[in-house]
C-alpha positions in Angstrom: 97.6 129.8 78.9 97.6 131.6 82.3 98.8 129.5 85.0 97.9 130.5 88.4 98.6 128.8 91.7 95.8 128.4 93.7 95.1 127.2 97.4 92.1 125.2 98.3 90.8 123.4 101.0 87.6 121.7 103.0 85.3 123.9 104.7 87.1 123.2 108.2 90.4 123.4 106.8 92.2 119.7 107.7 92.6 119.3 104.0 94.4 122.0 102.5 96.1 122.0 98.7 97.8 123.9 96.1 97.5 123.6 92.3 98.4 125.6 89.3 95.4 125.9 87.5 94.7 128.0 84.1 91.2 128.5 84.5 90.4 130.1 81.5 91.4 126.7 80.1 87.6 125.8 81.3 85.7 124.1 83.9 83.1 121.5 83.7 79.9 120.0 84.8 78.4 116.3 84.2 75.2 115.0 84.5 76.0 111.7 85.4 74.4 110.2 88.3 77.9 111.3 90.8 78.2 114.6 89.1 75.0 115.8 89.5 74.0 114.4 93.3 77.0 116.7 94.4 76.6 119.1 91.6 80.1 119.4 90.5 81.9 121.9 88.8 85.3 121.1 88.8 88.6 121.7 86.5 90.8 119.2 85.3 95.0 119.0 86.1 97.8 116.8 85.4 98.7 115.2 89.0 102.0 117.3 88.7 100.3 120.1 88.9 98.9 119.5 92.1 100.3 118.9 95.7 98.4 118.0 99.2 99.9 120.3 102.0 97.9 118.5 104.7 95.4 116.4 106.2 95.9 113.1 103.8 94.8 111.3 107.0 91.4 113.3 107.2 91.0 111.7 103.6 87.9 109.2 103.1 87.4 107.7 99.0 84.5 106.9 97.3 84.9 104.8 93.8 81.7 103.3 91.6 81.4 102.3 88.5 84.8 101.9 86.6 86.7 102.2 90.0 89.1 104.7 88.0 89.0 107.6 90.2 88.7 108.0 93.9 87.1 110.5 95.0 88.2 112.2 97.9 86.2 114.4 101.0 87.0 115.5 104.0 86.2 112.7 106.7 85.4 115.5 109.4 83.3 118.1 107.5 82.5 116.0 104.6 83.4 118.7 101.8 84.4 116.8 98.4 87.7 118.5 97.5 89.7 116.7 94.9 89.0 113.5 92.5 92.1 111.5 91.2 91.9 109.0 88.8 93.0 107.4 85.3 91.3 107.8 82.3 92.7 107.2 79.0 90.2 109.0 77.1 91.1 112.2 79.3 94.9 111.7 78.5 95.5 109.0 81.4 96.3 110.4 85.2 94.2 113.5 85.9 92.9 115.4 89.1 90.2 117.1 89.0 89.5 120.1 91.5 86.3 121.0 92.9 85.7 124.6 91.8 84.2 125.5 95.2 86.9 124.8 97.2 89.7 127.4 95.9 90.4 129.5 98.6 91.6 132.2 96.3 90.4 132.4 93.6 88.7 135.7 92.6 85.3 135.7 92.2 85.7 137.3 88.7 88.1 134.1 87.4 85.4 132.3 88.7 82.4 134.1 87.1 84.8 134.1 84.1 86.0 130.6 83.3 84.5 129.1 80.6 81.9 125.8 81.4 82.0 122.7 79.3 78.8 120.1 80.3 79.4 116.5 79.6 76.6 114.0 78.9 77.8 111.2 81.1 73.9 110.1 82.0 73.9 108.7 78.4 78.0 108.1 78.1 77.9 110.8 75.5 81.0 112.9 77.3 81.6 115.2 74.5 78.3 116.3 74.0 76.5 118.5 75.9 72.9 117.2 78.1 69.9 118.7 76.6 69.2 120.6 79.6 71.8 122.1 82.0 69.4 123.9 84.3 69.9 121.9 87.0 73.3 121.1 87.0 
Protein backbone atom coordinates (compact mmCIF):
# COMPACT_ATOMS: atom_id res chain seq x y z
CA UNK A 1 0.00 0.00 0.00
CA UNK A 2 1.36 3.47 -0.93
CA UNK A 3 -0.68 6.13 0.37
CA UNK A 4 -0.27 9.39 -1.18
CA UNK A 5 -2.00 12.68 -0.58
CA UNK A 6 -3.27 14.15 -3.43
CA UNK A 7 -4.91 17.67 -4.28
CA UNK A 8 -7.63 17.97 -6.77
CA UNK A 9 -9.95 20.34 -8.04
CA UNK A 10 -12.53 21.64 -10.98
CA UNK A 11 -11.07 23.17 -13.88
CA UNK A 12 -11.60 26.83 -12.46
CA UNK A 13 -10.58 25.94 -9.17
CA UNK A 14 -13.82 26.95 -6.67
CA UNK A 15 -13.75 23.32 -5.76
CA UNK A 16 -10.63 22.21 -4.40
CA UNK A 17 -9.89 18.74 -2.29
CA UNK A 18 -7.42 16.54 -0.73
CA UNK A 19 -7.37 12.81 -0.42
CA UNK A 20 -4.98 10.07 0.41
CA UNK A 21 -5.15 7.85 -2.34
CA UNK A 22 -2.97 4.55 -3.08
CA UNK A 23 -3.29 4.45 -6.63
CA UNK A 24 -1.64 1.49 -7.33
CA UNK A 25 -4.56 -0.04 -5.43
CA UNK A 26 -6.43 0.53 -9.00
CA UNK A 27 -8.76 2.75 -10.77
CA UNK A 28 -11.80 1.95 -12.68
CA UNK A 29 -14.10 2.45 -15.53
CA UNK A 30 -17.95 1.38 -16.04
CA UNK A 31 -19.97 1.09 -18.79
CA UNK A 32 -23.11 1.87 -17.38
CA UNK A 33 -25.16 4.49 -18.99
CA UNK A 34 -23.61 7.50 -16.20
CA UNK A 35 -20.19 6.10 -16.45
CA UNK A 36 -19.74 6.03 -19.89
CA UNK A 37 -21.73 9.54 -20.98
CA UNK A 38 -18.87 11.29 -18.78
CA UNK A 39 -16.41 8.59 -19.40
CA UNK A 40 -15.17 8.08 -15.98
CA UNK A 41 -12.20 6.83 -14.60
CA UNK A 42 -12.25 7.30 -11.14
CA UNK A 43 -10.68 5.55 -7.76
CA UNK A 44 -12.51 4.60 -4.86
CA UNK A 45 -11.81 5.98 -0.91
CA UNK A 46 -13.21 5.55 2.41
CA UNK A 47 -14.93 9.15 3.14
CA UNK A 48 -12.09 9.51 5.84
CA UNK A 49 -9.86 9.65 3.53
CA UNK A 50 -11.00 12.54 1.94
CA UNK A 51 -11.67 16.29 2.89
CA UNK A 52 -13.27 19.33 0.88
CA UNK A 53 -10.99 22.48 1.41
CA UNK A 54 -13.44 24.71 -0.51
CA UNK A 55 -16.16 25.68 -2.66
CA UNK A 56 -19.06 23.19 -1.05
CA UNK A 57 -21.29 26.13 -2.09
CA UNK A 58 -20.12 25.91 -5.85
CA UNK A 59 -21.47 22.16 -5.43
CA UNK A 60 -24.52 21.07 -7.70
CA UNK A 61 -25.68 16.80 -7.27
CA UNK A 62 -26.93 14.72 -9.62
CA UNK A 63 -28.63 11.17 -8.33
CA UNK A 64 -30.57 8.42 -10.71
CA UNK A 65 -31.29 5.20 -10.30
CA UNK A 66 -30.70 3.83 -6.72
CA UNK A 67 -30.31 7.48 -5.47
CA UNK A 68 -27.12 6.05 -3.41
CA UNK A 69 -24.64 8.38 -4.52
CA UNK A 70 -24.63 12.01 -5.40
CA UNK A 71 -22.64 13.01 -7.68
CA UNK A 72 -21.04 16.20 -7.48
CA UNK A 73 -19.72 19.00 -10.25
CA UNK A 74 -18.76 22.15 -10.18
CA UNK A 75 -21.84 24.54 -10.65
CA UNK A 76 -19.60 27.31 -12.50
CA UNK A 77 -17.36 25.26 -14.79
CA UNK A 78 -19.32 22.12 -14.69
CA UNK A 79 -16.27 19.70 -14.12
CA UNK A 80 -17.48 16.37 -12.22
CA UNK A 81 -15.06 16.08 -9.34
CA UNK A 82 -16.11 13.68 -6.64
CA UNK A 83 -19.11 11.08 -6.25
CA UNK A 84 -20.20 10.13 -2.63
CA UNK A 85 -22.50 7.55 -1.87
CA UNK A 86 -23.40 4.13 0.01
CA UNK A 87 -23.08 1.02 -1.31
CA UNK A 88 -23.06 -2.14 0.65
CA UNK A 89 -21.72 -4.23 -1.95
CA UNK A 90 -18.62 -1.75 -2.09
CA UNK A 91 -18.16 -2.02 1.73
CA UNK A 92 -20.93 0.81 2.58
CA UNK A 93 -19.78 4.78 2.53
CA UNK A 94 -17.33 5.35 -0.31
CA UNK A 95 -16.01 8.40 -2.46
CA UNK A 96 -15.01 7.99 -5.45
CA UNK A 97 -12.46 10.52 -7.16
CA UNK A 98 -12.42 11.50 -10.64
CA UNK A 99 -9.01 10.57 -11.91
CA UNK A 100 -8.81 13.75 -14.05
CA UNK A 101 -9.09 16.08 -11.59
CA UNK A 102 -5.79 15.36 -9.28
CA UNK A 103 -3.86 18.31 -9.47
CA UNK A 104 -0.78 16.40 -8.64
CA UNK A 105 -0.62 13.48 -9.55
CA UNK A 106 2.32 12.49 -11.76
CA UNK A 107 1.58 11.59 -15.04
CA UNK A 108 3.59 8.25 -14.52
CA UNK A 109 1.20 7.14 -11.29
CA UNK A 110 -1.35 7.87 -13.64
CA UNK A 111 -0.09 5.97 -16.74
CA UNK A 112 0.75 3.37 -14.09
CA UNK A 113 -2.28 2.56 -11.95
CA UNK A 114 -3.84 -0.46 -12.63
CA UNK A 115 -7.71 -0.20 -14.50
CA UNK A 116 -10.52 -2.47 -13.34
CA UNK A 117 -13.85 -2.20 -15.99
CA UNK A 118 -17.14 -2.94 -14.40
CA UNK A 119 -20.07 -4.21 -16.45
CA UNK A 120 -22.80 -2.08 -14.89
CA UNK A 121 -24.82 -1.80 -18.53
CA UNK A 122 -25.82 -5.50 -17.69
CA UNK A 123 -25.44 -5.14 -13.56
CA UNK A 124 -22.56 -7.57 -13.96
CA UNK A 125 -20.00 -5.24 -11.75
CA UNK A 126 -17.34 -7.76 -11.31
CA UNK A 127 -16.99 -8.66 -14.67
CA UNK A 128 -15.46 -6.91 -17.20
CA UNK A 129 -17.79 -5.42 -20.63
CA UNK A 130 -16.88 -7.31 -23.73
CA UNK A 131 -15.41 -4.24 -25.25
CA UNK A 132 -13.66 -1.40 -23.44
CA UNK A 133 -12.64 0.64 -26.42
CA UNK A 134 -14.69 3.20 -25.86
CA UNK A 135 -14.77 3.65 -22.43
Amino acid sequence: MSLKKYTGSCHCGAVRYEAEIDLSSGTGRCNCSFCRKVRNWSIIIKPEAFRLLNGEDQLGAYQFNTKSTNHHFCKNCGVRTFSKGHLEEIGGDFVSIAISTLDNADIQEIVEAPVWYADGLNNNWYNRPTEIAHL
